[in-house]
N, CA and C atoms as a LAMMPS dump frame, in Angstrom:
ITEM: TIMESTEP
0
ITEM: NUMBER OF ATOMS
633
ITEM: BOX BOUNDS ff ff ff
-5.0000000000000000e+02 5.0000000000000000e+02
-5.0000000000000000e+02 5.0000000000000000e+02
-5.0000000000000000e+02 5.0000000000000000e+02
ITEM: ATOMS id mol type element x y z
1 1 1 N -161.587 -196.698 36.627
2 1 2 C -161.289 -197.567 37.761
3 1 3 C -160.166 -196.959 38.609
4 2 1 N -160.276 -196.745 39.714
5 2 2 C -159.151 -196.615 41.094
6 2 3 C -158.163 -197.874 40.91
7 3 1 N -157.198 -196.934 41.376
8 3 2 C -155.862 -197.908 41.461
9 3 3 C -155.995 -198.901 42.553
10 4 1 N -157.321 -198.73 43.916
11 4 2 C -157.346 -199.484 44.81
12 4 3 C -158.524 -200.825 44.127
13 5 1 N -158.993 -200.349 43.104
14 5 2 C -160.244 -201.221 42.669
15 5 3 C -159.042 -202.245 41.638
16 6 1 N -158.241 -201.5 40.952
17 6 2 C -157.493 -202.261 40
18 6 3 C -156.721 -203.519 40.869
19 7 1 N -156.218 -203.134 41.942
20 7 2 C -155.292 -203.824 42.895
21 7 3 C -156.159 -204.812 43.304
22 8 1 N -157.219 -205.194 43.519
23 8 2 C -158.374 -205.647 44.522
24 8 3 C -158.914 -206.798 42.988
25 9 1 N -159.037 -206.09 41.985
26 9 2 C -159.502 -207.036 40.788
27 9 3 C -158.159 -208.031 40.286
28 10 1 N -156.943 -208.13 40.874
29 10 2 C -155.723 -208.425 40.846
30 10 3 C -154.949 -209.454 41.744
31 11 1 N -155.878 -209.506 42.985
32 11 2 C -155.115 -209.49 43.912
33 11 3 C -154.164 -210.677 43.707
34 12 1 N -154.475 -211.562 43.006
35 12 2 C -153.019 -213.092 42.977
36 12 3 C -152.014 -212.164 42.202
37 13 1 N -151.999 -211.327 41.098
38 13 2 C -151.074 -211.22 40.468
39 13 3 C -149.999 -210.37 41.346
40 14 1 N -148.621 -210.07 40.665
41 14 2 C -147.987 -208.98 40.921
42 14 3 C -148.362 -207.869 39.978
43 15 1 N -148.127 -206.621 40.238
44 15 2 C -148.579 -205.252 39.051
45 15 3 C -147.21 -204.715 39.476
46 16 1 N -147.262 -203.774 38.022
47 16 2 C -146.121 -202.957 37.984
48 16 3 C -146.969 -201.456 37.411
49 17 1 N -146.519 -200.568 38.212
50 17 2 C -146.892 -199.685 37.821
51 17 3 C -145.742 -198.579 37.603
52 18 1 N -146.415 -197.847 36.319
53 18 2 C -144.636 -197.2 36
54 18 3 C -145.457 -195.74 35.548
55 19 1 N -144.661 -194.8 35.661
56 19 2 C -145.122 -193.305 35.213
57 19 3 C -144.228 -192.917 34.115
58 20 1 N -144.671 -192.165 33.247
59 20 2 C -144.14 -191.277 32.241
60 20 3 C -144.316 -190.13 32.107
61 21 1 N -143.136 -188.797 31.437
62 21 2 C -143.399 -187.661 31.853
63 21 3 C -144.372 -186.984 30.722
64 22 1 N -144.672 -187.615 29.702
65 22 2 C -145.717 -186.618 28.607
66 22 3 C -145.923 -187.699 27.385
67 23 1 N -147.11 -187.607 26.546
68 23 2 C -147.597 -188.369 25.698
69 23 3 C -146.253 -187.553 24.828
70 24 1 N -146.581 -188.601 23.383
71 24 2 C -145.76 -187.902 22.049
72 24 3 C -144.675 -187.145 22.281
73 25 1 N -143.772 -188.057 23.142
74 25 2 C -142.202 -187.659 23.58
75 25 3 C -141.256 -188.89 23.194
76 26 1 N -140.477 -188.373 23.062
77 26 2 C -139.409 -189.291 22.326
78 26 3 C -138.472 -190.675 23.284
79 27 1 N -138.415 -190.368 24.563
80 27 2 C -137.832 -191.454 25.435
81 27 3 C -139.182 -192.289 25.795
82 28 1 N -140.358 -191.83 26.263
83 28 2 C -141.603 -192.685 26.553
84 28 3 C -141.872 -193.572 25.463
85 29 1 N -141.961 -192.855 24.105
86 29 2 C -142.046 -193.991 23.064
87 29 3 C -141.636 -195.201 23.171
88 30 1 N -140.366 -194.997 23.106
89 30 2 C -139.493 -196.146 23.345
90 30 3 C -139.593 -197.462 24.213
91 31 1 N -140.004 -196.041 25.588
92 31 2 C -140.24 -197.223 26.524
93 31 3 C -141.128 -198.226 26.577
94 32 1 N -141.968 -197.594 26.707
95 32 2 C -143.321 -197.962 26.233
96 32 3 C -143.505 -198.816 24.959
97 33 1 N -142.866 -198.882 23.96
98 33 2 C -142.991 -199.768 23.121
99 33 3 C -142.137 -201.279 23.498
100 34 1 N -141.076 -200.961 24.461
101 34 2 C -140.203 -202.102 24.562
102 34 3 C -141.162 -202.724 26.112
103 35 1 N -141.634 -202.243 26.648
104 35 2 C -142.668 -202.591 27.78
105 35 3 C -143.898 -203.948 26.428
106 36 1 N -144.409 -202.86 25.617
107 36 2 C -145.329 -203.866 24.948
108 36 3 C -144.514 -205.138 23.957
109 37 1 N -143.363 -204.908 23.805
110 37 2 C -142.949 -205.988 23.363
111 37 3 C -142.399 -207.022 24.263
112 38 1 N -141.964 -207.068 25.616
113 38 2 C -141.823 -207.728 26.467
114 38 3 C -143.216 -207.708 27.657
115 39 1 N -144.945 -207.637 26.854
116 39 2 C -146.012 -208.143 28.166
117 39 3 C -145.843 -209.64 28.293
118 40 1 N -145.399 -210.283 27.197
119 40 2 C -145.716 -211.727 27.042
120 40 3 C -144.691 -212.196 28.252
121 41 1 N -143.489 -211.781 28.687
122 41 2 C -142.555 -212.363 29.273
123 41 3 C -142.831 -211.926 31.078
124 42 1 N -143.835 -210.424 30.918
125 42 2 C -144.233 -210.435 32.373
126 42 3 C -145.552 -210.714 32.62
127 43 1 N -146.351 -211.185 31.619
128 43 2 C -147.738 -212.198 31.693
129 43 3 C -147.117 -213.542 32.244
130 44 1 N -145.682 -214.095 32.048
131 44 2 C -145.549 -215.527 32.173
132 44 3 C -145.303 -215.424 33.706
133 45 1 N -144.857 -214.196 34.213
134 45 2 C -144.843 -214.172 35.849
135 45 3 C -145.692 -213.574 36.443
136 46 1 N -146.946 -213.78 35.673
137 46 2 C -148.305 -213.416 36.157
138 46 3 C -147.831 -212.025 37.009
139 47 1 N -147.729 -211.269 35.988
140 47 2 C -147.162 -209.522 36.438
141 47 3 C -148.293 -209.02 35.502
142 48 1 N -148.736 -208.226 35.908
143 48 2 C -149.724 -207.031 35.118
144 48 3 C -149.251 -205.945 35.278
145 49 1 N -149.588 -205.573 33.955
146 49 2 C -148.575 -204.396 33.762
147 49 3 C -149.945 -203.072 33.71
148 50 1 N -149.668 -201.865 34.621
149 50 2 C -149.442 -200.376 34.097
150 50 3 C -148.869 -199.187 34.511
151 51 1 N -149.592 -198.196 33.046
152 51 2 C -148.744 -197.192 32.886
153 51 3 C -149.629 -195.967 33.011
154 52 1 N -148.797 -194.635 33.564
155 52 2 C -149.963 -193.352 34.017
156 52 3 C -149.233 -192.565 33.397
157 53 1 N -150.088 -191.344 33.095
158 53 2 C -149.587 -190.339 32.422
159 53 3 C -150.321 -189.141 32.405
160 54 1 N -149.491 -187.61 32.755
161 54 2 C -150.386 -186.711 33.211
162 54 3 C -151.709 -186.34 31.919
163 55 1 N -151.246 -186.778 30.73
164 55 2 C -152.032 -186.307 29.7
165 55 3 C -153.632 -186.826 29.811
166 56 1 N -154.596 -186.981 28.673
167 56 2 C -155.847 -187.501 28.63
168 56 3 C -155.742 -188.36 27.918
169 57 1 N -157.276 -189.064 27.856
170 57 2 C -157.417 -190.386 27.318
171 57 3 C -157.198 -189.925 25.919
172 58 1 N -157.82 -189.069 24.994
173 58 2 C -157.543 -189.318 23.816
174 58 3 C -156.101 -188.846 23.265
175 59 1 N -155.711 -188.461 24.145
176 59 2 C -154.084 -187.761 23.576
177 59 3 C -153.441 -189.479 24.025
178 60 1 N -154.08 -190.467 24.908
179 60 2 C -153.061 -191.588 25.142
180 60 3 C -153.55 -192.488 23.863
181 61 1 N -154.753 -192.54 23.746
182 61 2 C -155.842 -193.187 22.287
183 61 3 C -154.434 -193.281 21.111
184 62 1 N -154.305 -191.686 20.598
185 62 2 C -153.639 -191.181 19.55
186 62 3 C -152.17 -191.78 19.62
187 63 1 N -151.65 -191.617 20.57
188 63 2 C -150.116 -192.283 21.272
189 63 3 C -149.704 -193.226 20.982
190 64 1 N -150.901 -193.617 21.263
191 64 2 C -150.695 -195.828 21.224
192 64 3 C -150.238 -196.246 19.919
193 65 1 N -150.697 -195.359 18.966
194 65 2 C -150.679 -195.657 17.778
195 65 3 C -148.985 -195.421 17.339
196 66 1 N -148.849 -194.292 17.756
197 66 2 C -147.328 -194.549 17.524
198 66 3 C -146.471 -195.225 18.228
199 67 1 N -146.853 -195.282 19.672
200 67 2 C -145.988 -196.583 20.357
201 67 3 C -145.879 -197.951 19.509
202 68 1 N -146.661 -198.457 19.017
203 68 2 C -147.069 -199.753 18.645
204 68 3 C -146.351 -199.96 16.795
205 69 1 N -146.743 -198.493 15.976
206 69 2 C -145.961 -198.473 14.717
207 69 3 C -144.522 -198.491 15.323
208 70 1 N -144.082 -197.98 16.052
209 70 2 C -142.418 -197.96 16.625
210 70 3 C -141.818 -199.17 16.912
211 71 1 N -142.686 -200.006 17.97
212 71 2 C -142.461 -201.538 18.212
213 71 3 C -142.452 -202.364 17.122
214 72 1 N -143.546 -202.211 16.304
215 72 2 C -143.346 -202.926 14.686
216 72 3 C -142.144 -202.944 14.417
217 73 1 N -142.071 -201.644 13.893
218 73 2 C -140.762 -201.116 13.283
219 73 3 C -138.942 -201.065 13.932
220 74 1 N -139.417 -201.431 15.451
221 74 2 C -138.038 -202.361 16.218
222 74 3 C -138.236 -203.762 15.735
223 75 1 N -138.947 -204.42 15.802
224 75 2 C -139.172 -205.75 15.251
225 75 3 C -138.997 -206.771 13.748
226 76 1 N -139.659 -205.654 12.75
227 76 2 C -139.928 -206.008 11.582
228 76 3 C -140.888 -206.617 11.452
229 77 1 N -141.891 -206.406 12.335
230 77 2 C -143.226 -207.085 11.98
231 77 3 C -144.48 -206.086 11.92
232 78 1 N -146.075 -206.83 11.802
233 78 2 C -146.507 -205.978 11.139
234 78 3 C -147.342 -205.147 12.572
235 79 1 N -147.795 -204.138 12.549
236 79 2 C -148.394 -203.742 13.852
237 79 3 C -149.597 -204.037 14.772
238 80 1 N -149.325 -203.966 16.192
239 80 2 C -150.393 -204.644 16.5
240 80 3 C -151.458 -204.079 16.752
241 81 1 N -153.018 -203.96 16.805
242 81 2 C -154.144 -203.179 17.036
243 81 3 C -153.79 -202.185 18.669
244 82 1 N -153.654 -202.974 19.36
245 82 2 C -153.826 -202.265 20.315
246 82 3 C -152.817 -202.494 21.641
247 83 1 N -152.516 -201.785 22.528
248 83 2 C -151.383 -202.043 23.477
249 83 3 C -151.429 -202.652 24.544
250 84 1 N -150.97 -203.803 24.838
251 84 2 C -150.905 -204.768 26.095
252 84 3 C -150.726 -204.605 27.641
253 85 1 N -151.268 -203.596 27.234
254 85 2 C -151.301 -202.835 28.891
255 85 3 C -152.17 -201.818 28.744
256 86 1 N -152.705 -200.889 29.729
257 86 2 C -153.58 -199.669 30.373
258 86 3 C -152.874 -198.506 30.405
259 87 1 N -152.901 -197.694 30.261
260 87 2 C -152.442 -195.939 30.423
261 87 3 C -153.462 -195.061 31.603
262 88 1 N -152.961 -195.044 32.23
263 88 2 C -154.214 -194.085 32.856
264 88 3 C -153.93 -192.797 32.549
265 89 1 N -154.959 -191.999 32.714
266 89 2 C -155.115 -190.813 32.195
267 89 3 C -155.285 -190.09 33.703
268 90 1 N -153.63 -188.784 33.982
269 90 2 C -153.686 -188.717 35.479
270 90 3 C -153.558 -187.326 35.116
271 91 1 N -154.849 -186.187 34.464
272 91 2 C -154.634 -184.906 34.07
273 91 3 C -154.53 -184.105 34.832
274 92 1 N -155.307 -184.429 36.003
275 92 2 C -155.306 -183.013 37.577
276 92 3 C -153.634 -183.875 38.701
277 93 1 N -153.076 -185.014 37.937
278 93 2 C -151.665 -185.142 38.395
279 93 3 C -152.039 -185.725 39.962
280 94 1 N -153.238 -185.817 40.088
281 94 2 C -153.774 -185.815 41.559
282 94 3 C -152.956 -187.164 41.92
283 95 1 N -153.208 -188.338 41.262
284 95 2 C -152.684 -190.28 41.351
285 95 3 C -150.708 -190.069 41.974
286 96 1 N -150.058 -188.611 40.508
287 96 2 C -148.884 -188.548 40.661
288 96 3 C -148.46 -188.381 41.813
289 97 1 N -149.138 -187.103 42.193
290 97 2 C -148.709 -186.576 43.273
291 97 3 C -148.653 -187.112 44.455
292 98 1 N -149.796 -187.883 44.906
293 98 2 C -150.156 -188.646 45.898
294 98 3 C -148.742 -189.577 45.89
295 99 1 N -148.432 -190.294 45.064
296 99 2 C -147.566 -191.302 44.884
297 99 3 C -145.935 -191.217 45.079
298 100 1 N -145.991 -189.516 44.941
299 100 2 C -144.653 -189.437 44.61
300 100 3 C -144.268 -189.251 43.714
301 101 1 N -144.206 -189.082 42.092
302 101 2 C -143.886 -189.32 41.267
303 101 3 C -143.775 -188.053 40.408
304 102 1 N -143.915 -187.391 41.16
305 102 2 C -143.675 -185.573 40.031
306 102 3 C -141.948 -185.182 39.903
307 103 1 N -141.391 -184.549 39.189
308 103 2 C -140.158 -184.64 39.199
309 103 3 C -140.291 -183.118 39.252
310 104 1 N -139.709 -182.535 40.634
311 104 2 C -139.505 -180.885 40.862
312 104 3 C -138.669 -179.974 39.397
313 105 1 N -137.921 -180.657 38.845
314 105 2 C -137.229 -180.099 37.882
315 105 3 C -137.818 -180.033 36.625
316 106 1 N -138.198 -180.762 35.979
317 106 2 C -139.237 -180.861 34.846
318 106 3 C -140.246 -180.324 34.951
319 107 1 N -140.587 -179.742 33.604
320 107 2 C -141.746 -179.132 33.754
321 107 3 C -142.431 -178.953 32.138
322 108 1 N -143.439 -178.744 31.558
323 108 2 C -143.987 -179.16 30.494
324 108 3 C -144.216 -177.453 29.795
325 109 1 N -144.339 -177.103 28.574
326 109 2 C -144.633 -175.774 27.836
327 109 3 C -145.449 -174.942 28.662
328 110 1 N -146.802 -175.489 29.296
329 110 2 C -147.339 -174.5 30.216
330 110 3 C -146.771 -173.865 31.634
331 111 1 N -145.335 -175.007 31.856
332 111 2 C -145.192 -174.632 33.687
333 111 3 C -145.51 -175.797 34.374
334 112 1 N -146.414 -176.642 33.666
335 112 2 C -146.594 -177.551 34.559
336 112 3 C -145.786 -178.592 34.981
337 113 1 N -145.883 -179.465 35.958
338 113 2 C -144.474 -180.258 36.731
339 113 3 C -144.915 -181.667 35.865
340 114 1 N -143.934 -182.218 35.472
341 114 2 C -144.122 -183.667 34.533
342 114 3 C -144.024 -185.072 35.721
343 115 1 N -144.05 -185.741 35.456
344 115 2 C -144.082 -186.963 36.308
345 115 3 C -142.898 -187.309 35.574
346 116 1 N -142.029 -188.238 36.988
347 116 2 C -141.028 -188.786 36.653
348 116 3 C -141.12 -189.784 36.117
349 117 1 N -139.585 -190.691 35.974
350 117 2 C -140.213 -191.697 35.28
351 117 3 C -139.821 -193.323 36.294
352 118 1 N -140.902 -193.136 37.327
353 118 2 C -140.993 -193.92 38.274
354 118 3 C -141.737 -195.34 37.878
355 119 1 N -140.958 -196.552 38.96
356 119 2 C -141.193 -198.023 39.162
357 119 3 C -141.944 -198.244 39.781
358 120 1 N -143.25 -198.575 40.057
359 120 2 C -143.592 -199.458 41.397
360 120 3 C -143.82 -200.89 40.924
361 121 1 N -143.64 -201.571 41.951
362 121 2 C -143.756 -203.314 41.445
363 121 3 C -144.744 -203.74 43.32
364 122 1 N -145.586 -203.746 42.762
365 122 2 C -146.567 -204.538 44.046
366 122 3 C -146.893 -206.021 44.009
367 123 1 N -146.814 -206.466 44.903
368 123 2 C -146.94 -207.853 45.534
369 123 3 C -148.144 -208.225 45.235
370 124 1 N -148.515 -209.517 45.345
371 124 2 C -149.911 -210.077 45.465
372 124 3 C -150.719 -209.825 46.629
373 125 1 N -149.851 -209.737 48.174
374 125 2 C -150.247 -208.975 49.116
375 125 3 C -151.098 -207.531 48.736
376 126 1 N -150.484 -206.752 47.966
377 126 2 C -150.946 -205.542 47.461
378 126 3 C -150.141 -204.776 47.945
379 127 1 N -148.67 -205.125 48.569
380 127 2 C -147.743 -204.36 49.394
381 127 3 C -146.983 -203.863 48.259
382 128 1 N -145.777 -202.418 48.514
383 128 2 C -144.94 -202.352 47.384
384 128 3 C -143.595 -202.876 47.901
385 129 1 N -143.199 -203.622 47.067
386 129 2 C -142.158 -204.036 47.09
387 129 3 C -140.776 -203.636 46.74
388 130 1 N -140.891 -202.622 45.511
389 130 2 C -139.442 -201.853 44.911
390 130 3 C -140.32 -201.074 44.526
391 131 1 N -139.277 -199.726 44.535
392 131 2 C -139.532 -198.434 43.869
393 131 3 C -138.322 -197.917 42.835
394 132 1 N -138.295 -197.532 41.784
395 132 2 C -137.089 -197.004 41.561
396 132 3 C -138.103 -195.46 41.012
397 133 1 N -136.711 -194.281 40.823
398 133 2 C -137.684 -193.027 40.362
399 133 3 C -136.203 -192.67 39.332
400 134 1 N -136.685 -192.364 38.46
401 134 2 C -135.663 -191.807 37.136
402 134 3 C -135.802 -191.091 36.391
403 135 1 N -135.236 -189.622 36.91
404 135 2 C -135.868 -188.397 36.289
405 135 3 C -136.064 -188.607 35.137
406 136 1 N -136.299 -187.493 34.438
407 136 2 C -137.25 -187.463 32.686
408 136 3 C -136.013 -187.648 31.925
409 137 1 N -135.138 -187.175 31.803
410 137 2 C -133.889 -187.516 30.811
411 137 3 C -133.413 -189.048 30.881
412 138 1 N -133.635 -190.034 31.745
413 138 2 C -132.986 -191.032 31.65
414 138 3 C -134.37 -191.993 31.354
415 139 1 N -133.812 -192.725 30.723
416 139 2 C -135.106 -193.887 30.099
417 139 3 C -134.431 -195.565 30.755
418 140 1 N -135.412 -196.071 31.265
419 140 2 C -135.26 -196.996 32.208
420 140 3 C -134.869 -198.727 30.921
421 141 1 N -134.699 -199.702 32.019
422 141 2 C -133.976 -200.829 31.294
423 141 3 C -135.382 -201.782 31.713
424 142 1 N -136.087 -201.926 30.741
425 142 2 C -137.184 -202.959 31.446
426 142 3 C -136.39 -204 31.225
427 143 1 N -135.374 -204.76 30.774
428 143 2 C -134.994 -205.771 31.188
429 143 3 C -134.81 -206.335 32.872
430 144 1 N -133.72 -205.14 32.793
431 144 2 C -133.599 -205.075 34.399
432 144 3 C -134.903 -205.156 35.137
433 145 1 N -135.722 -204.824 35.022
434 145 2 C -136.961 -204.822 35.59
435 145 3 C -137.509 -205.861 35.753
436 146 1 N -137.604 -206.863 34.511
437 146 2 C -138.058 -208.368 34.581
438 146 3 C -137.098 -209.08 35.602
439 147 1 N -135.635 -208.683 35.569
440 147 2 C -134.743 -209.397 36.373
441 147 3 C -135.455 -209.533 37.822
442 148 1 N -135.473 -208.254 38.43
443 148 2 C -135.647 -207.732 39.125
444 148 3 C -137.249 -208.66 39.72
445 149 1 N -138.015 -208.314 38.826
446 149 2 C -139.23 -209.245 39.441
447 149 3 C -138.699 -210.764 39.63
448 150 1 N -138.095 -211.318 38.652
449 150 2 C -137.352 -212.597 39.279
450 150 3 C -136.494 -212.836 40.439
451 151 1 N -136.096 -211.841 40.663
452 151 2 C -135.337 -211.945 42.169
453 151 3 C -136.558 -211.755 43.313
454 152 1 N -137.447 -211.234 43.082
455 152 2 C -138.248 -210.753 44.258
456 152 3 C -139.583 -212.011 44.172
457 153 1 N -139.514 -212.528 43.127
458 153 2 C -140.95 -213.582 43.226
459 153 3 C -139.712 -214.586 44.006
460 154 1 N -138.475 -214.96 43.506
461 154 2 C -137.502 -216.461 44.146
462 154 3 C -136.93 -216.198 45.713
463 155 1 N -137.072 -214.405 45.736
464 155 2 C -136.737 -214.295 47.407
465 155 3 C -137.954 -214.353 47.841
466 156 1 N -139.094 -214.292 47.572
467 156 2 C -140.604 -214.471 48.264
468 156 3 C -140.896 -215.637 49.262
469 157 1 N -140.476 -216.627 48.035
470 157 2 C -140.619 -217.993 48.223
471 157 3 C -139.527 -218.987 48.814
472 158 1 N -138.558 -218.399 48.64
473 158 2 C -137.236 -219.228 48.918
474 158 3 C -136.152 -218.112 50.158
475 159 1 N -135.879 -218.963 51.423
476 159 2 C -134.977 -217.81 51.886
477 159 3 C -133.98 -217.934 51.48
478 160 1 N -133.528 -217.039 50.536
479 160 2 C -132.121 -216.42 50.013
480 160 3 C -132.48 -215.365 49.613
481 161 1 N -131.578 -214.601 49.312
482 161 2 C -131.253 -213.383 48.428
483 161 3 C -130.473 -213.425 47.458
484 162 1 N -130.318 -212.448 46.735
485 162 2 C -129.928 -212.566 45.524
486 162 3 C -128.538 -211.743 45.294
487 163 1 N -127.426 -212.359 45.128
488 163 2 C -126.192 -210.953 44.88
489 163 3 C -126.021 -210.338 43.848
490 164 1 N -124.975 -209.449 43.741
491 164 2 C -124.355 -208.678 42.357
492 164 3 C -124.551 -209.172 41.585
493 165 1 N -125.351 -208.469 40.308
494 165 2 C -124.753 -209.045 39.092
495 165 3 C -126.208 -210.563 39.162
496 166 1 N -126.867 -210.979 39.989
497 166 2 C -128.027 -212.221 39.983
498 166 3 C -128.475 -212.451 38.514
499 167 1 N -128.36 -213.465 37.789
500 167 2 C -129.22 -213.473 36.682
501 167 3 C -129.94 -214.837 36.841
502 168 1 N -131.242 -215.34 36.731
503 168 2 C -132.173 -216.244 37.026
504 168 3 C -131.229 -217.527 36.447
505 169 1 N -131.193 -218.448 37.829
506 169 2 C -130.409 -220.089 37.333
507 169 3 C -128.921 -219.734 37.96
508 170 1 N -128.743 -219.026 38.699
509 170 2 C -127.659 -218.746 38.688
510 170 3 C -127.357 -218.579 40.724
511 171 1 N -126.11 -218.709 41.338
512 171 2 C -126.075 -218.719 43.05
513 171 3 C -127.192 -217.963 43.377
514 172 1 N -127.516 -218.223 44.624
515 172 2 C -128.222 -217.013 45.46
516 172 3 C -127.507 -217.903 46.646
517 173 1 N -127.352 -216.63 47.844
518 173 2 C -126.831 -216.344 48.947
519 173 3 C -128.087 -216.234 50.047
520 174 1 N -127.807 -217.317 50.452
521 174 2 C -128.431 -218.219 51.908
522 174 3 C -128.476 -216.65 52.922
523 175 1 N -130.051 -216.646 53.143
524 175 2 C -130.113 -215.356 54.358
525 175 3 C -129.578 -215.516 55.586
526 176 1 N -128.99 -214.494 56.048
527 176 2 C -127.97 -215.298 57.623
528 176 3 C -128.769 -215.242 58.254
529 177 1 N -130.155 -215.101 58.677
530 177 2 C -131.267 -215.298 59.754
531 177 3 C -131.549 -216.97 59.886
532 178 1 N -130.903 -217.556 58.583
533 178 2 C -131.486 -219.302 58.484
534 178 3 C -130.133 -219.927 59.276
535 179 1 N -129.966 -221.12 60.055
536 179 2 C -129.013 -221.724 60.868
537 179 3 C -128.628 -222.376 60.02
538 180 1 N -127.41 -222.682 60.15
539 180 2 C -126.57 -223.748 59.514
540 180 3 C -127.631 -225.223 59.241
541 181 1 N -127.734 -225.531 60.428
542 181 2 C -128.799 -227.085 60.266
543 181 3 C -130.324 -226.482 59.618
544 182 1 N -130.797 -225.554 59.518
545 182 2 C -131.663 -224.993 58.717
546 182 3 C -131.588 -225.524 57.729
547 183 1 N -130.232 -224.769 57.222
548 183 2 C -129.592 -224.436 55.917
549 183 3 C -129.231 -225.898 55.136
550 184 1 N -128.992 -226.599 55.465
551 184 2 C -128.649 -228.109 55.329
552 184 3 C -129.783 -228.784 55.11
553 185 1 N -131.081 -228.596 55.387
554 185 2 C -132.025 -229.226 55.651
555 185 3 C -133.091 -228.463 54.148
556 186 1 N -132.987 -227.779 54.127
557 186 2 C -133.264 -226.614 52.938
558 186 3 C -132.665 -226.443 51.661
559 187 1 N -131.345 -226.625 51.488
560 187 2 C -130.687 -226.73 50.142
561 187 3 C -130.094 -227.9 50.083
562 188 1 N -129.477 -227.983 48.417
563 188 2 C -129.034 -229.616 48.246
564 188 3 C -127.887 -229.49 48.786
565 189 1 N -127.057 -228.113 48.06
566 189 2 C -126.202 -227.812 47.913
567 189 3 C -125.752 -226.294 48.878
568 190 1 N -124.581 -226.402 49.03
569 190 2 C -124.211 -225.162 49.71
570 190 3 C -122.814 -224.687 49.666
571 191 1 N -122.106 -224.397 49.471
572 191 2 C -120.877 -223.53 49.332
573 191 3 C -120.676 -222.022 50.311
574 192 1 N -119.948 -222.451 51.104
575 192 2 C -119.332 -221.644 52.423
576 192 3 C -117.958 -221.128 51.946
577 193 1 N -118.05 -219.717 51.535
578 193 2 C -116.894 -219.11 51.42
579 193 3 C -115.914 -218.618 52.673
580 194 1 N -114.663 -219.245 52.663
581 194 2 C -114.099 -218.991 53.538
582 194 3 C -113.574 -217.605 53.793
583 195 1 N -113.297 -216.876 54.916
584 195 2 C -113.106 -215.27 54.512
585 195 3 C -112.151 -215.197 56.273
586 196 1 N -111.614 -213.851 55.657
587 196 2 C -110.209 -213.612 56.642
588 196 3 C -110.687 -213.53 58.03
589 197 1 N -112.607 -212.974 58.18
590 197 2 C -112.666 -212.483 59.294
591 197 3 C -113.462 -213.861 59.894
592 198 1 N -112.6 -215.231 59.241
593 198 2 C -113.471 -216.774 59.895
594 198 3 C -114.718 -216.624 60.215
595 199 1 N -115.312 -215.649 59.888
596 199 2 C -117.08 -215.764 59.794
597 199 3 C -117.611 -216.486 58.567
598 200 1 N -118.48 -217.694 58.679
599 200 2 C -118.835 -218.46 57.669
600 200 3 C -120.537 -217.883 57.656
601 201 1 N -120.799 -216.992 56.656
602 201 2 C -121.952 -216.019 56.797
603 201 3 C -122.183 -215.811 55.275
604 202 1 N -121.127 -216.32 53.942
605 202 2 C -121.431 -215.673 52.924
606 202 3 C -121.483 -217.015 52.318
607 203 1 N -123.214 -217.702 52.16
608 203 2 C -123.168 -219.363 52.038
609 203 3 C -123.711 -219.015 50.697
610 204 1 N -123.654 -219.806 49.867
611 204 2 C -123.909 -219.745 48.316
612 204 3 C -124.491 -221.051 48.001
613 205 1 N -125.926 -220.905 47.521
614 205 2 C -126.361 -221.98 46.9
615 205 3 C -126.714 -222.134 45.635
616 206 1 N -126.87 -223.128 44.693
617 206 2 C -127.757 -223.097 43.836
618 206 3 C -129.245 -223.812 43.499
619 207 1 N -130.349 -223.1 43.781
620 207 2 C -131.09 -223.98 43.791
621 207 3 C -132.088 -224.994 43.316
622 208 1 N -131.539 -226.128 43.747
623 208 2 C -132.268 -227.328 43.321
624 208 3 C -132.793 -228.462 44.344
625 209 1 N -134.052 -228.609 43.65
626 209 2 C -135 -229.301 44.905
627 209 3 C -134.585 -230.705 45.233
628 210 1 N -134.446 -230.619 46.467
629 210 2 C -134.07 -231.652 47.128
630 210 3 C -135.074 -233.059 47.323
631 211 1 N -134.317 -234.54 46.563
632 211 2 C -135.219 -235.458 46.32
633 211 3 C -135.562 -235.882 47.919
């Protein structure tokens, strides 16, 4: 299946699509196992999750198996058959490349260029919404990542944004494109920080629906 057919069989959800630089490597494991132990928490934000990789299907077949004994074995439980997400198999790098996602510096025993270890998070639109790219030595925080989709499904829907440090239940900061009587009419609550340069622009809400 095409990534445009996958997107199209999808279209309410959000997808995340993430790259890795080589099967049976020691930071992908990881990741990849802490990805399958947190699908349940980005199934609940109707996020579908996948993952590409320059290798082939049966070198990803063989993989899984140790991703999944690894996740057990973070857990203490017993292992699961099979992995809660897709791998694509991207051997001519053709998907990577197109995308962006090759990392000029890395490169694999033959010479060949590895894929970084890139974010995409697409909309239900089918638009992308965040990218992050993190060369091959650094192994990413899917926590942060779930955060991250929580800020972008509550700024979707709600005008605010989200500041420093945002963790879900917690202020978000009123977009200055909304008017004061907007703004009043829209939140319960609001908190106007006062500031030296008497611009009242940094409004803080928390939100709760107004009876």
């Amino acid at each position: 299946m095409k990534i445009e057919e996958f997107l199209e069989s999808h279209v309410l959800l959000w997808v995340i699509l993430f790259s890795h630089p080589a099967d049976f490597t020691p930071v992908c494991t990881t990741e990849l196992a802490r990805v399958h132990q947190l699908a349940d928490d980005f199934a609940k934000r109707k996020v579908r999750l996948l993952a590409l990789s320059c290798d082939d299907v049966n070198s990803h077949a063989a993989w899984s198996k140790d991703i999944l004994h690894y996740a057990a074995e973070k857990n203490g439980m017993k292992s699961d058959s099979s992995l809660a997400f897709s791998i694509i198999a991207d051997s001519k790098r053709e998907l990577a490349s197109s995308l962006g996602m090759i990392d000029p510096d890395e490169k694999d025993s033959k010479g060949m260029p590895l894929t970084a270890r890139a974010v995409f998070i697409i909309g239900p639109d089918k638009k992308l919404k965040l990218s992050i790219l993190y060369p091959a030595t650094v192994g990413r925080n899917f926590d942060e990542i779930l955060r991250i989709v929580d800020a972008l499904q509550l700024t979707a829907s709600k005008p605010v944004a989200t500041p420093v440090d945002w963790q879900p239940g917690k202020a978000c900061m009123i977009v200055p494109t909304l008017s004061a009587d907007e703004a009043t009419k829209a939140f319960a609550e609001i908190k106007i920080h006062e500031l030296p340069s008497g611009k009242q622009y940094l409004r803080e809400t928390v939100l709760i629906e107004k009876e």
